[in-house]
C-alpha positions in Angstrom: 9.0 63.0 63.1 6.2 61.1 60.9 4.5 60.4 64.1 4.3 64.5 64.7 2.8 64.9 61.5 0.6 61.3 61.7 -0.9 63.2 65.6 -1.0 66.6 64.3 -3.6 65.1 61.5 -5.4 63.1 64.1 -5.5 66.0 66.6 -7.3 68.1 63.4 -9.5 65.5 62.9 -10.8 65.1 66.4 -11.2 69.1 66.2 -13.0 68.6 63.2 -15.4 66.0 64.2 -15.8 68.2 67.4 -17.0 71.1 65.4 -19.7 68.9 63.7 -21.0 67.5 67.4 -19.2 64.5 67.3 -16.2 65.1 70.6 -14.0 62.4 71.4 -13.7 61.5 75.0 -10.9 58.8 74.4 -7.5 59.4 72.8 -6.7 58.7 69.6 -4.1 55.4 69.0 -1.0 56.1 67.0 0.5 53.2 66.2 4.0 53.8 66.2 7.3 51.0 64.9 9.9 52.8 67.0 9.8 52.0 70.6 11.8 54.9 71.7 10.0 57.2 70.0 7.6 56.2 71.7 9.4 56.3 75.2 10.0 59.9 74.3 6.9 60.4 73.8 5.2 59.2 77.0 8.5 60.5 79.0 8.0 64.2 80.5 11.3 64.7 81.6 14.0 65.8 79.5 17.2 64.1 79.2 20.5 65.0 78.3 20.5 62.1 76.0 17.7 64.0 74.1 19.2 66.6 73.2 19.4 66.4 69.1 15.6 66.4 69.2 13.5 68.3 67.0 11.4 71.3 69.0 8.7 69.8 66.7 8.8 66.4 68.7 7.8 68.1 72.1 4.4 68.8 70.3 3.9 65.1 70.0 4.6 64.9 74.2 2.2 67.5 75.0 -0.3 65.7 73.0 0.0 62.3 74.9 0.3 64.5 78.4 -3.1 65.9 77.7 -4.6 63.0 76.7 -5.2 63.3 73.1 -3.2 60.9 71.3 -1.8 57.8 72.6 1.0 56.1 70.9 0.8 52.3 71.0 3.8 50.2 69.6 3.2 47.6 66.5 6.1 45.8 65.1 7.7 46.7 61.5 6.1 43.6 59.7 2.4 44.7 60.8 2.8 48.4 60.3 0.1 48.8 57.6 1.1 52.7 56.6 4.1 50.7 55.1 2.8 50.3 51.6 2.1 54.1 51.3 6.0 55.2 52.2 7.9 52.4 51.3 8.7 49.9 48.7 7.5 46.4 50.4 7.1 42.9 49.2 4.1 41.5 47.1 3.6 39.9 50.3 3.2 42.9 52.3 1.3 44.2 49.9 -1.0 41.7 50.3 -1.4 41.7 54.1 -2.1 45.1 54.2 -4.9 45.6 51.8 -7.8 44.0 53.4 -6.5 45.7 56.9 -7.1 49.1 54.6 -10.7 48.1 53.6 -9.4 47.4 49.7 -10.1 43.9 49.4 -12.6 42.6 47.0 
């Protein structure tokens, strides 16, 4: 479900930029630490397996269909967003911060 919300905020911003004359002709990476999610995601079939999905989540397949967002898997230890939902390691902390442009 975070990566709904995560695409839903991407899908803004390319609208955004769009309106100031700046349109995106690539799709927008999502990097995403759940590899079935992410199967989901790219899957357009539904499966019975599926069924305890969220409506919401189908939002998230549309977008990659049309081209707008496309997830892309990164493992647990290099997902940067960590340190903003999460209580990580000094260590963690660490690696993330000059990824996020905070380093001195």
């Amino acid at each position: 479900m975070a990566a709904v919300e995560a695409g839903k905020e991407m899908k803004w911003t390319r609208s955004i930029l769009s309106e100031f004359g700046y349109p995106q002709s690539l799709p927008s990476t999502l990097f995403v630490d759940n590899r079935s999610g992410i199967s989901v995601a790219k899957n357009p079939e539904h499966h019975g397996r599926m069924k305890h999905l969220d409506l919401r989540f189908y939002w998230l397949r549309e977008a990659v269909e049309e081209g707008v967002i496309d997830p892309l898997y990164v493992s647990t230890d290099q997902q940067v967003a960590d340190i903003f939902t999460k209580a990580v390691a000094p260590k963690v902390i660490d690696f993330a911060i000059p990824l996020l442009g905070l380093g001195q």
